[in-house]
C-alpha positions as CSV (number, residue, x, y, z in Angstrom):
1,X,-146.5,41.5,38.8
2,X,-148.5,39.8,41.5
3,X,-147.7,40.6,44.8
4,X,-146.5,37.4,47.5
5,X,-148.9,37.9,50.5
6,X,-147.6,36.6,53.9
7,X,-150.3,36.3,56.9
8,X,-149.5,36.2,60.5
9,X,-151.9,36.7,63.1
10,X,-152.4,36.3,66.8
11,X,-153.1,38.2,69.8
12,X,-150.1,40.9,70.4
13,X,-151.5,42.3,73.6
14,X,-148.3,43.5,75.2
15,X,-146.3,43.8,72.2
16,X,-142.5,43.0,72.8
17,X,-139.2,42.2,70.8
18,X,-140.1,38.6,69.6
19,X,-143.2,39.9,68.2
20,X,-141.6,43.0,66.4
21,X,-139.0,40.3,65.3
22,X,-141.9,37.7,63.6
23,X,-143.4,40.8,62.1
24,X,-140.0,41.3,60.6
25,X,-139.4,37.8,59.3
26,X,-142.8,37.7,58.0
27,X,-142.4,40.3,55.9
28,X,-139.0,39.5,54.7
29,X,-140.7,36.5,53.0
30,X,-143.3,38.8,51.3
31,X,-144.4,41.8,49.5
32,X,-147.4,42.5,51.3
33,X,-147.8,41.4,55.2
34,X,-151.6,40.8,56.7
35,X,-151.3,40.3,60.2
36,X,-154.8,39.0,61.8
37,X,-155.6,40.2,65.1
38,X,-157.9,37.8,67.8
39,X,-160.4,40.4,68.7
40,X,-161.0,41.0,72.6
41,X,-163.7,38.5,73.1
42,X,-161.1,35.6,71.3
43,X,-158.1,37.3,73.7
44,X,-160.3,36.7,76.9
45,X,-161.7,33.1,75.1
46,X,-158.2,32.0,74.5
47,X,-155.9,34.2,77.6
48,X,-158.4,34.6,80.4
49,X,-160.8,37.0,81.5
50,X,-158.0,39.3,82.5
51,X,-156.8,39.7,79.0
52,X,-156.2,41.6,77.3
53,X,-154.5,44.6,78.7
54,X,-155.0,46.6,75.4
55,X,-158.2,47.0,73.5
56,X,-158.4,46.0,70.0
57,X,-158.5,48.9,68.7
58,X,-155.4,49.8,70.4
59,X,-154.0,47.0,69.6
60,X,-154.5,47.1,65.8
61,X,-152.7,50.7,65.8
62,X,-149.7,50.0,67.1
63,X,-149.8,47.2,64.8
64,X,-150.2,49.3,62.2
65,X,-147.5,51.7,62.8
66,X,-145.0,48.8,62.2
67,X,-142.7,49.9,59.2
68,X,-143.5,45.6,58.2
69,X,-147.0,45.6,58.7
70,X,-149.3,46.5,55.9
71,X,-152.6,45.6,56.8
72,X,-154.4,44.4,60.1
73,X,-157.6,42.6,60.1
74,X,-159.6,41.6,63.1
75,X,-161.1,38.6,63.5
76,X,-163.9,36.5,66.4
77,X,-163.4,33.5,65.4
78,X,-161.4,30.7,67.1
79,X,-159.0,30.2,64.8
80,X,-158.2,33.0,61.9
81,X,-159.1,30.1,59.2
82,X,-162.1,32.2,57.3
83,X,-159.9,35.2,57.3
84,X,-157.3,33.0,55.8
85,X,-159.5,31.8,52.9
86,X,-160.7,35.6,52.0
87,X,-157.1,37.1,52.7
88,X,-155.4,33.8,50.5
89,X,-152.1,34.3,51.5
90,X,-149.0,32.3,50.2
91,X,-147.4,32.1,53.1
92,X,-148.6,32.0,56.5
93,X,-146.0,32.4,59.9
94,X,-146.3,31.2,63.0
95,X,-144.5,30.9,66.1
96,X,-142.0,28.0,66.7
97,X,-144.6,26.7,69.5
98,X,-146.4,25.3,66.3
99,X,-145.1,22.4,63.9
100,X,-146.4,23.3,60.5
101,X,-148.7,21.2,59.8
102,X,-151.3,22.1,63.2
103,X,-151.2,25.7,61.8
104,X,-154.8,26.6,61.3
105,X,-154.5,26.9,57.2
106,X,-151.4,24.8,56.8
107,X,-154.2,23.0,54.5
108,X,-154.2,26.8,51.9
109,X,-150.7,27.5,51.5
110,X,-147.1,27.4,52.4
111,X,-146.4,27.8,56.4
112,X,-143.4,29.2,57.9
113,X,-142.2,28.4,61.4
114,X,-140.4,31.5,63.2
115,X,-138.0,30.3,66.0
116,X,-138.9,31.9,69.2
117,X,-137.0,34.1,71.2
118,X,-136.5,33.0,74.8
119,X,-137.5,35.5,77.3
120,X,-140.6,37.6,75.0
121,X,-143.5,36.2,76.0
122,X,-146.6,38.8,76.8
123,X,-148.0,36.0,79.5
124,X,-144.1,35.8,81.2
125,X,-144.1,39.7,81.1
126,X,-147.2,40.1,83.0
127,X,-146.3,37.1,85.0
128,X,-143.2,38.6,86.2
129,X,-144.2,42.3,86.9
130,X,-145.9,41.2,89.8
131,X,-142.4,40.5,91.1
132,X,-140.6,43.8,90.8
């Protein structure tokens, strides 16, 4: 029996509810969940040079200790699309701040978009403990 792979990927620097809640939905579409993880340099390409908060390293275990991930790979690159090709996932999930079809790999396989939740955003979290 072949196994459905889903990929996810992104930066998960302070992780929070609506990440632990894509991880989730991820996997419920799946037997196997690969979540790719932007490696510091990408973090502080794509964030800032104050990001990220929490190494890679750091950031791939608590990644791994979720009961829905099974796997994390790192990647450099811009965009996770070569990890995408070697991984060949059936399903990729994104964020609902994406329409399908500007997912990086929407070209490889099926995409599915995760709504949101309002309120878990690592960048608003940061943003706002300056204020407490």
């Amino acid at each position: 029996m072949t196994k459905k792979v889903v990929f996810a990927n992104g930066c998960f620097d302070i992780l929070h509810r609506g990440h632990i809640e894509l991880l989730r939905f991820a996997r419920a579409h799946g037997d196997k969940l690969v979540v790719g993880l932007n490696s510091d340099e990408s973090v502080k390409a794509l964030k800032g040079s104050s990001r990220p908060i929490n190494s890679q390293e750091d950031r791939k275990f608590v990644l791994e200790s979720i009961q829905y991930v099974d796997e994390v790979l790192i990647f450099g690159e811009e965009t996770p699309y070569k990890l995408i090709k070697k991984v060949s996932p059936d399903i990729i999930v994104k964020g609902g701040d994406y329409a399908p079809a500007d997912v990086v790999g929407s070209d490889l396989c099926k995409v599915l978009i995760f709504d949101l939740i309002d309120g878990y955003s690592s960048t608003q979290i940061l943003q706002n403990s300056g204020n407490r």
